[in-house]
C-alpha positions in Angstrom: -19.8 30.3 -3.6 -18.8 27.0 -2.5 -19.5 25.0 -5.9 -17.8 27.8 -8.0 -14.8 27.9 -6.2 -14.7 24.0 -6.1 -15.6 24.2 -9.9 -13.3 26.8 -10.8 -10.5 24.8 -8.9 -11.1 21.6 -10.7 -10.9 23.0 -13.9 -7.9 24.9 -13.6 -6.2 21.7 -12.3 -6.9 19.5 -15.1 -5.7 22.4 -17.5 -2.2 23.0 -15.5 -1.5 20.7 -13.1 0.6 21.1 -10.3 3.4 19.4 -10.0 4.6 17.4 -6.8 7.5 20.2 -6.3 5.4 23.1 -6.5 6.4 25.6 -3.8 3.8 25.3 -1.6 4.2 21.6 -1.4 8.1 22.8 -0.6 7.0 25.2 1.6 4.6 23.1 3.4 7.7 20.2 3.4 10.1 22.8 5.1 7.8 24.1 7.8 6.5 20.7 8.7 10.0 19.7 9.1 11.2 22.6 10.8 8.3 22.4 14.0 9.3 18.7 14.1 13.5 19.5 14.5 13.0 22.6 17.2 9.7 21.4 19.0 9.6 17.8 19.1 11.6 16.9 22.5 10.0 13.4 23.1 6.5 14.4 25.8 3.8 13.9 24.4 2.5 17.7 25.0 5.8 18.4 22.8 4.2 16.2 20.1 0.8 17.8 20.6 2.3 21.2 20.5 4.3 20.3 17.2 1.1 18.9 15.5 -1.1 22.2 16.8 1.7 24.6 15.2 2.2 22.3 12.0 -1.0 21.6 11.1 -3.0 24.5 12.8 -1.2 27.6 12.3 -1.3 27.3 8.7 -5.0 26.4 8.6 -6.0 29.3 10.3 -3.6 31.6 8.9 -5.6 30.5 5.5 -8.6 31.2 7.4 -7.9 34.8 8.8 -6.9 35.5 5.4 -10.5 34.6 4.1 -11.9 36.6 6.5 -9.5 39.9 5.8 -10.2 39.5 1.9 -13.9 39.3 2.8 -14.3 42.0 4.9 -11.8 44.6 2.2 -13.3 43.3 -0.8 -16.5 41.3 -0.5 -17.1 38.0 -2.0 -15.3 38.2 -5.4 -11.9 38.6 -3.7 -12.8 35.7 -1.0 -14.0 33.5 -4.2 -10.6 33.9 -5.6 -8.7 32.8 -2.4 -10.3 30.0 -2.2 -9.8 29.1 -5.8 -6.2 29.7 -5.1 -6.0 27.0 -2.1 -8.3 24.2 -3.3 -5.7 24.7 -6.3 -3.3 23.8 -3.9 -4.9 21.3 -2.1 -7.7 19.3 -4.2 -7.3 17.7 -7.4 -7.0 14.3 -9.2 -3.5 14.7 -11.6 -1.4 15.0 -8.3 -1.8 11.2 -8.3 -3.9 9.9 -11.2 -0.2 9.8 -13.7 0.7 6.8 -11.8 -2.7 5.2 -12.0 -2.0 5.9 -15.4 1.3 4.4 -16.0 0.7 1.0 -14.4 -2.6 0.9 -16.2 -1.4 1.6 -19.6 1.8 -0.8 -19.0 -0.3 -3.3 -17.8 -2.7 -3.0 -20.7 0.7 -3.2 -22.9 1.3 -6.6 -21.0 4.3 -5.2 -19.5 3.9 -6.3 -16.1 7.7 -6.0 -15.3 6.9 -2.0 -15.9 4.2 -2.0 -13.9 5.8 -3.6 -10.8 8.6 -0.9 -10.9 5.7 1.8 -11.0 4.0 0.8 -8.0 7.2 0.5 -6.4 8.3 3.9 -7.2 4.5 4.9 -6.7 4.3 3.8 -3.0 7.7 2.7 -2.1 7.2 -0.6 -1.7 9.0 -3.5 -3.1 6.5 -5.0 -5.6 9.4 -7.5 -7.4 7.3 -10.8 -7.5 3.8 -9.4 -7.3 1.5 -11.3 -9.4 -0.4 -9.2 -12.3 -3.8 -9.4 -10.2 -2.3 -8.2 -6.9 -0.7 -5.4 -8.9 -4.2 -4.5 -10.0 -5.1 -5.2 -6.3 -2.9 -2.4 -4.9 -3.5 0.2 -7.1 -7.1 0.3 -7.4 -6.7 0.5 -3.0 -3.5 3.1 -3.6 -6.0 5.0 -6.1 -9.2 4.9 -4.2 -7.1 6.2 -1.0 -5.4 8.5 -3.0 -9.0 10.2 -4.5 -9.9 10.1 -1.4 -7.3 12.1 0.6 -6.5 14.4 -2.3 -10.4 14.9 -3.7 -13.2 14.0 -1.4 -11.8 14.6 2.5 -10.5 17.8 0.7 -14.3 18.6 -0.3 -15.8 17.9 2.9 -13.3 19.8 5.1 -13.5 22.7 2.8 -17.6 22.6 3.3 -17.0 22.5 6.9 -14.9 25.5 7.1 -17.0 27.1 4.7 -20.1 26.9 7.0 -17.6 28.2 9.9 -16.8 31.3 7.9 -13.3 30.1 7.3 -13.3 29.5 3.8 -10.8 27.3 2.5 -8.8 26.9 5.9 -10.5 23.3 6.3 -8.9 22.0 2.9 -5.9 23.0 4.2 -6.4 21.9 7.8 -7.3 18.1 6.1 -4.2 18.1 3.4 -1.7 19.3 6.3 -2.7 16.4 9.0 -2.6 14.3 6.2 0.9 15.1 5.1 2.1 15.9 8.5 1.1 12.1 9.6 2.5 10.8 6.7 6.1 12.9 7.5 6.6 12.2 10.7 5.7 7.8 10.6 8.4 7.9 7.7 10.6 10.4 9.8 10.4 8.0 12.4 12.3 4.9 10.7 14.9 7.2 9.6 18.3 7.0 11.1 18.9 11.0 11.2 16.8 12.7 13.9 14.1 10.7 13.8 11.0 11.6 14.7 9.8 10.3 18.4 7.4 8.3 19.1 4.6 10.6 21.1 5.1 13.2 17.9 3.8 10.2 15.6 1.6 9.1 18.2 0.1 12.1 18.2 -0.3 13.2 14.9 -1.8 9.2 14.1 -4.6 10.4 16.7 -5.4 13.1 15.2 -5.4 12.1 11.4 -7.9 9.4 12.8 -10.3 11.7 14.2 -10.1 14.5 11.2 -10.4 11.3 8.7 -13.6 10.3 10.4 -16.2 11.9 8.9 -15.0 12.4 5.6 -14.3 8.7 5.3 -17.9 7.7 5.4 -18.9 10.7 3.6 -16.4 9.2 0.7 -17.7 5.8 1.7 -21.1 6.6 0.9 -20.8 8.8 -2.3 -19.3 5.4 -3.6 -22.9 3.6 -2.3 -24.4 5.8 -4.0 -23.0 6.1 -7.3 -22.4 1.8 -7.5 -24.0 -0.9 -5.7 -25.6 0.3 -2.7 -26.9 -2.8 -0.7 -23.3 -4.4 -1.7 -21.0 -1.5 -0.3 -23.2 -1.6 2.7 -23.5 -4.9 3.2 -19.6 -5.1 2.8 -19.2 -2.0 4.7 -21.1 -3.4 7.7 -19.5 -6.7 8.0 -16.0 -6.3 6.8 -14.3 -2.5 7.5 -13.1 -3.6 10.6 -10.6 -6.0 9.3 -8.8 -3.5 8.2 -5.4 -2.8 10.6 -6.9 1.0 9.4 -10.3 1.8 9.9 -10.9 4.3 8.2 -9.4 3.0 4.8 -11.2 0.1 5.8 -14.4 1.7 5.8 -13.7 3.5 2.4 -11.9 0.1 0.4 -15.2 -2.2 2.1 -17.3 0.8 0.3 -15.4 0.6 -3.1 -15.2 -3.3 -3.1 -19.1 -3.5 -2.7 -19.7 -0.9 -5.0 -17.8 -2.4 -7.4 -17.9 -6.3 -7.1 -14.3 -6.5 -6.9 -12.4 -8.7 -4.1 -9.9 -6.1 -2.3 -7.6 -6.2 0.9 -5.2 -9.2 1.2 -1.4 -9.3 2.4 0.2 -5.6 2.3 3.3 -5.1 0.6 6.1 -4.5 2.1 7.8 -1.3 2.6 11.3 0.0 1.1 14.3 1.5 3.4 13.2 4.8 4.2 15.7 7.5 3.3 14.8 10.2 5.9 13.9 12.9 3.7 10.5 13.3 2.1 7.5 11.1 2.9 5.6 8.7 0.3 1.9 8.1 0.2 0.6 5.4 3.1 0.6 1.7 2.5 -2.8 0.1 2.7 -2.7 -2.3 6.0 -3.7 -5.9 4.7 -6.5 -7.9 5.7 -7.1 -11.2 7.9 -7.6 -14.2 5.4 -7.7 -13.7 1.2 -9.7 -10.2 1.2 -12.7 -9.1 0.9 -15.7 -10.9 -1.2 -15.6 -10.1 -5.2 -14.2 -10.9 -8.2 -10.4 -11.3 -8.7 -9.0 -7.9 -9.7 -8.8 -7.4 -13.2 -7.9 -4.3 -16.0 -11.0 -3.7 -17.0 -11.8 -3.0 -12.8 -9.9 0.0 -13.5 -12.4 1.5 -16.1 -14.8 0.8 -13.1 -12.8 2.7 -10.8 -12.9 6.0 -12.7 -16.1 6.1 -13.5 -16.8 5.3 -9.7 -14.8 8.5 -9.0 -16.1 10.7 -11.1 -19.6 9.7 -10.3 -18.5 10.9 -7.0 -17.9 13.8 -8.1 -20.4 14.4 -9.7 -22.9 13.9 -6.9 -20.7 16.5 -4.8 -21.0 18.8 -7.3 -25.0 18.5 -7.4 -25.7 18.6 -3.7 -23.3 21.6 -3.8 -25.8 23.1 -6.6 -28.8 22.3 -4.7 -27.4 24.0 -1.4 -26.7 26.7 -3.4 -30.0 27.2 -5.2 -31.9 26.7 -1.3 -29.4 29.1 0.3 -30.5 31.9 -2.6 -33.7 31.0 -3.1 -34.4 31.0 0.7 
């Protein structure tokens, strides 16, 4: 049931995507927010506590519901409620129109374009970035970005699948994702800012539920490009990153695809206090990782890596299926 629902969400996603205000993305915004303003007081068991109930309750409210559905109504009725989160939760055009954008403006030779695109994009300030950085940061914003909306979303969904929980693990992943995210730009901001243990907290977290599936991600893109390169860059240079599990995931990609990432970080734009933007990518020590200089035609590359990716999930999700019903 797995691969169906996953297939079934992937296509309805590239026929109507969701939009970044959809209501559950609203909904999600508003609760987060709330459980930070009445439980965060500053311990860290208050930032614990605020995480749990953030990140948690919804997860296994999602999960209870998978369990209800399956015990009223049998597997058709569970098959559409997970169809309905990893709708929600897993998909490529909640991110891929700026990829998009900056590709085709760059293509177009309007680098000027491009630079305000990433800015918007991540919130940085990208005003004097040369055109081979710019290609720099998005294919690292892009990979990240399949990454945290597309393949952790996949492997927590398998792993609550296998608990009996359905979809709660897709929505456990995209939560600590977004609740991390929330509360480190809630933190800068000048009206009830977010304290310290809360972002401590949820940082700790994100790190361990980002573990696996960042190697899991890491290794599809082994797989699908140049193995003994990912690896070998994967081995020797993940750890340079400030983040190690980006690290691990942009030392996989830059292997994989010959292509020289990490390098200084852009910096970061005012934050306004309100909603949060999608993480910068910590910079490296020295000039990056080993490759060639980023270039456009890297970004051709960089799909097809993806969907290759997706492609192999899609057949070991086939060949579980076919063991599980054949055994």
């Amino acid at each position: 049931m797995a691969f169906f629902a996953i297939a079934l969400a992937l296509l309805l996603e590239q026929v109507r995507p969701l939009t970044s205000d959809h209501p559950a993305a609203i909904g999600l915004h508003r609760w987060v927010r709330l459980v930070g303003h009445n439980v965060d007081a500053g311990g860290a068991q208050h930032g614990w506590l605020a995480w749990g109930l953030a990140v948690g309750l919804p997860a296994l409210a999602v999960g209870g519901v998978h369990v209800l559905l399956s015990w009223l109504g049998g597997w058709p009725l569970a098959l559409v409620w997970s169809v309905a989160m990893l709708y929600l939760t897993l998909g490529f055009r909640q991110f891929s129109h700026h990829f998009t954008g900056i590709r085709d403006a760059l293509e177009m030779g309007d680098e000027e374009r491009a630079r305000g695109l990433l800015a918007q994009w991540q919130h940085v300030d990208a005003s004097v970035v040369p055109r081979s950085e710019i290609v720099r940061h998005v294919i690292e914003y892009s990979v990240l970005a399949a990454h945290r909306h597309v393949f952790g979303v996949l492997a927590w969904f398998c792993i609550g699948a296998l608990l009996g929980l359905g979809p709660a693990g897709a929505v456990f992943f995209r939560n600590a994702e977004y609740a991390t995210r929330y509360w480190r730009r809630k933190e800068q901001a000048a009206d009830q800012p977010s304290s310290p243990a809360l972002c401590r907290a949820a940082e700790q977290a994100w790190l361990l539920i980002n573990w696996l599936p960042a190697r899991t991600t890491a290794l599809g893109f082994a797989i699908v490009g140049s193995f003994e390169d990912a690896i070998d860059v994967w081995r020797n240079h993940a750890a340079r990153f400030a983040e190690r599990n980006d690290g691990v995931i942009l030392a996989a990609t830059a292997g994989a695809l010959g292509v020289r990432l990490g390098g200084t970080s852009l910096r970061p734009l005012a934050p306004d206090g309100a909603s949060p933007v999608p993480a910068t990518v910590a910079g490296v020590a020295g000039d990056g990782l080993p490759g060639e200089v980023p270039r456009t035609a890297h970004f051709t590359q960089v799909v097809g890596l993806v969907w290759r990716t997706v492609a192999l999930w899609l057949l070991l999700l086939v060949l579980l299926t076919l063991a599980h019903v054949l055994g």
